[in-house]
N, C-alpha and C positions, 0 to 999 in steps of 0.2 A: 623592174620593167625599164626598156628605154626610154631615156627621157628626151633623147636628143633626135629632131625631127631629120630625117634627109630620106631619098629615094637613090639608089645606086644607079638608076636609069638616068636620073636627075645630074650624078655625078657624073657618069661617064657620055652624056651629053656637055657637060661643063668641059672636060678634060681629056674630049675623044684627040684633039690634037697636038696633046703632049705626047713631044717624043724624045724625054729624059729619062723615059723608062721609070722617074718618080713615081709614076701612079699607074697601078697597076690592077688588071684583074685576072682572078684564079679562074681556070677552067670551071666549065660546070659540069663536075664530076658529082660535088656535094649535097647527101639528101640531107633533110632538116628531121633533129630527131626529138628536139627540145621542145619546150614550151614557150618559147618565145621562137615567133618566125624575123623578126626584127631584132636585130644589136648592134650594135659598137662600141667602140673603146679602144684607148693606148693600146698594145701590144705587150706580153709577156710569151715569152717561148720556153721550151723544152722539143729537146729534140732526145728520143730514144727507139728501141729496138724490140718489140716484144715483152717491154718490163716497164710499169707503170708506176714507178716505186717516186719518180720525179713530179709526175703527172699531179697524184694525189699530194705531197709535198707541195706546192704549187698551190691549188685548189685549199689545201686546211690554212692555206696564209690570207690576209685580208685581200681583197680582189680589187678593193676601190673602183669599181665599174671597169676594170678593164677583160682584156678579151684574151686567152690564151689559146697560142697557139702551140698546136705537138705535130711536131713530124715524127713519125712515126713511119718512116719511109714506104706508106702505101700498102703496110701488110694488112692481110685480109686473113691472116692465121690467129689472131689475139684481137679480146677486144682492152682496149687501155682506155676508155672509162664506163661506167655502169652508174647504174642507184646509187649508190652511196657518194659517190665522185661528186657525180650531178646534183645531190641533197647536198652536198657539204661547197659547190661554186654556189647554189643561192645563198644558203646561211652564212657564208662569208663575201656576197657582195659582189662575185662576179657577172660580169654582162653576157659574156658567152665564152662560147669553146669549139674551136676549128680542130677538129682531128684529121691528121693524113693518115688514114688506119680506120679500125673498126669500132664498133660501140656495142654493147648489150645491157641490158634490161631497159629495153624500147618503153614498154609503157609505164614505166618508171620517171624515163629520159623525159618522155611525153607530159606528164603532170606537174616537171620540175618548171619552175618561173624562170629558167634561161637558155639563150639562142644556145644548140649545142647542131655542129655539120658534120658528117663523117663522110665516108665515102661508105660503109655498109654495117651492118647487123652480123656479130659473131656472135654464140653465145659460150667462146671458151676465153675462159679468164689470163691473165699475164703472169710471168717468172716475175717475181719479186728477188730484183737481185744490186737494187740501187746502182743501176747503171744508164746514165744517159749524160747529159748536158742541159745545165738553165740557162734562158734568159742570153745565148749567140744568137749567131744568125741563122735562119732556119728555110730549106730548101722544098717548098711546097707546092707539090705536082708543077715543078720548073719553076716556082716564082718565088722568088729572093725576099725573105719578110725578117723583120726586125724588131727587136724588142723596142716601143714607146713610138712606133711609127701607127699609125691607126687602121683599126678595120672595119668596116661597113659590112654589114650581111642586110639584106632582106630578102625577098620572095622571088626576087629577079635576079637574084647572085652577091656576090662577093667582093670588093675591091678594097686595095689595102692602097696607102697616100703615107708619106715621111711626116704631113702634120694635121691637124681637126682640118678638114673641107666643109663642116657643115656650120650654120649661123649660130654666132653663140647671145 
């Protein structure tokens, strides 16, 4: 569970007059499929194509409360994580997980203890062919996100910031 208190409404109240383009927020494309409607954490990325072979990669390594993000360039033809994916970000410690892409085994996603957003529900699985990219910079529905920069999720959306915004 999240430990770390903030409101995204709260932040983009804070930071509606930055215009460095630092801090930024994702459209709201994204349903919540996880058990957690609340996350944050650093940034870790993968960026791939239909093939979730990074994704999972990714997810069996220790998470230390951060949040990973997968571009998945918006495809709505595979889902790149599931059950197992999602069992295996809590048992290794991660806070969430932002897909640009799809998800399936929903009540699965559902009873997992992490924030997990996708843009929908597929339930056909991915080519395993180890091919994508860790941990660049990654191109999400327009917005420029980066590994160890931070992301905010709660109930009201999504905003990602180059360092922690919330009180420590």
């Amino acid at each position: 569970m999240t430990s770390i208190a903030f409101s995204t409404c709260d932040l983009c109240d804070a930071h509606k007059g930055d215009s460095s383009g630092e801090f930024r927020v994702l459209p709201p494309v994204f349903r919540d499929f996880g058990g957690l409607v609340r996350f944050a954490g650093p940034v870790s990325t993968v960026k791939c194509h239909e093939d979730n072979s990074l994704v999972k990669a990714a997810l069996d390594e220790p998470g230390q409360g951060r949040v990973l993000v997968v571009d998945g360039g918006a495809s709505l033809r595979r889902a790149l994580v599931g059950g197992h994916l999602a069992a295996a970000a809590v048992r290794n410690g991660w806070a969430g997980i932002v897909v640009d892409g799809c998800v399936r085994d929903v009540a699965e996603l559902a009873a997992c203890a992490v924030g997990i957003r996708a843009l929908a529900a597929h339930p056909m699985p991915t080519d395993k062919r180890g091919q994508g990219q860790r941990d660049g910079p990654v191109l999400v529905q327009g917005v420029m996100i980066r590994p160890v920069e931070w992301l905010y999720a709660d109930e009201d959306g999504v905003v990602v910031a180059p360092q922690p915004l919330h009180a420590r």
